[in-house]
Phi, psi and omega in degrees: 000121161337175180206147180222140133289084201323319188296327143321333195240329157249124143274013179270006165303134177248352171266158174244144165229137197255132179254156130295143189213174196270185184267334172270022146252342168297325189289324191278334163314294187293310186267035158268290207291339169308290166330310154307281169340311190290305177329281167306339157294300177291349156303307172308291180336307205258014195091342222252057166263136195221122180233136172310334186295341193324297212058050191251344186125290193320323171311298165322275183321300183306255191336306169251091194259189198305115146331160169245160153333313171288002184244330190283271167035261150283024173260324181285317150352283222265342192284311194299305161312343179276316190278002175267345173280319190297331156338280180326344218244174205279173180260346153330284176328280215309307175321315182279338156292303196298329170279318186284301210274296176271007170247342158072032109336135156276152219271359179266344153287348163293304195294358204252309192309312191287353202053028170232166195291162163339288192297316175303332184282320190296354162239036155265343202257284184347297192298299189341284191307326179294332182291298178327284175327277174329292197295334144336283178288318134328316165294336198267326199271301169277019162274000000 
C-alpha cells in the first residue's frame, strides 16, 4: 500500500502527514494532480489568464447571456404595462420618471433641461413613482 502525503494534496496543512492509503485512492490522487498540472500547462500555453479586472468584455459574455424568447417577451410585456401606467400619470410626472428611470438622466439634468429647480423635479420624480406604485396595486387588486 502507498503512503501520501497529505499536506501535499491540502494545502492549508502546515505539517505533513503521511497516510497508507489503498492503490486505487493513490492512482486517483496522482490522476487529479496530472489533470491539474495539464490544466495550468494549457493555460500557460495558450495564454488564457482572465481577471474580472481587465474590462475586456469576457465577464459580461459569462454573466449576461442571450434572453430566451420567453424573457424577451415578458420584457416587452411588462415595458407595454409601464407605458401604460405612465399614461395615467399627470403629464409633467410622467415625462419626468420616463427621463430618470428609462432614459437614466440625472434629476439636476432634468431639472437643468426644464429650466426649473431640482428640488421640484426630485419630488415630481418621488410623487410619479408613488403614483405608478398606486395604479399597480389598483390594477393588481381588480384583476
Amino acid at each position: 500500500m502507498p503512503t501520501i502525503n497529505l499536506r501535499k494534496y491540502y494545502p492549508f496543512l502546515t505539517e505533513n502527514h503521511f497516510v497508507e492509503v489503498s492503490d486505487e485512492v493513490a492512482e486517483t490522487f496522482l490522476l487529479a494532480k496530472r489533470q491539474e498540472d495539464n490544466y495550468h500547462h494549457r493555460a500557460w500555453y495558450h495564454k488564457a489568464y482572465y481577471s474580472l479586472d481587465c474590462n475586456d468584455g469576457i465577464e459580461n459574455s459569462i454573466l449576461h447571456t442571450e434572453p430566451s424568447p420567453e424573457e424577451i417577451l415578458m420584457q416587452k410585456v411588462s415595458m407595454q404595462q409601464l407605458y401604460e401606467a405612465l399614461d395615467h400619470l399627470p403629464p409633467i410626472q410622467a415625462r419626468r420618471v420616463y427621463a430618470h428611470y428609462i432614459l437614466g438622466m440625472k434629476k439636476v439634468d432634468i431639472a437643468r433641461a426644464e429650466g426649473v429647480n431640482s428640488s421640484g423635479v426630485c419630488d415630481s420624480v418621488r410623487k410619479g413613482v408613488r403614483n405608478l406604485r398606486r395604479y399597480f396595486e389598483k390594477k393588481k387588486w381588480m384583476e
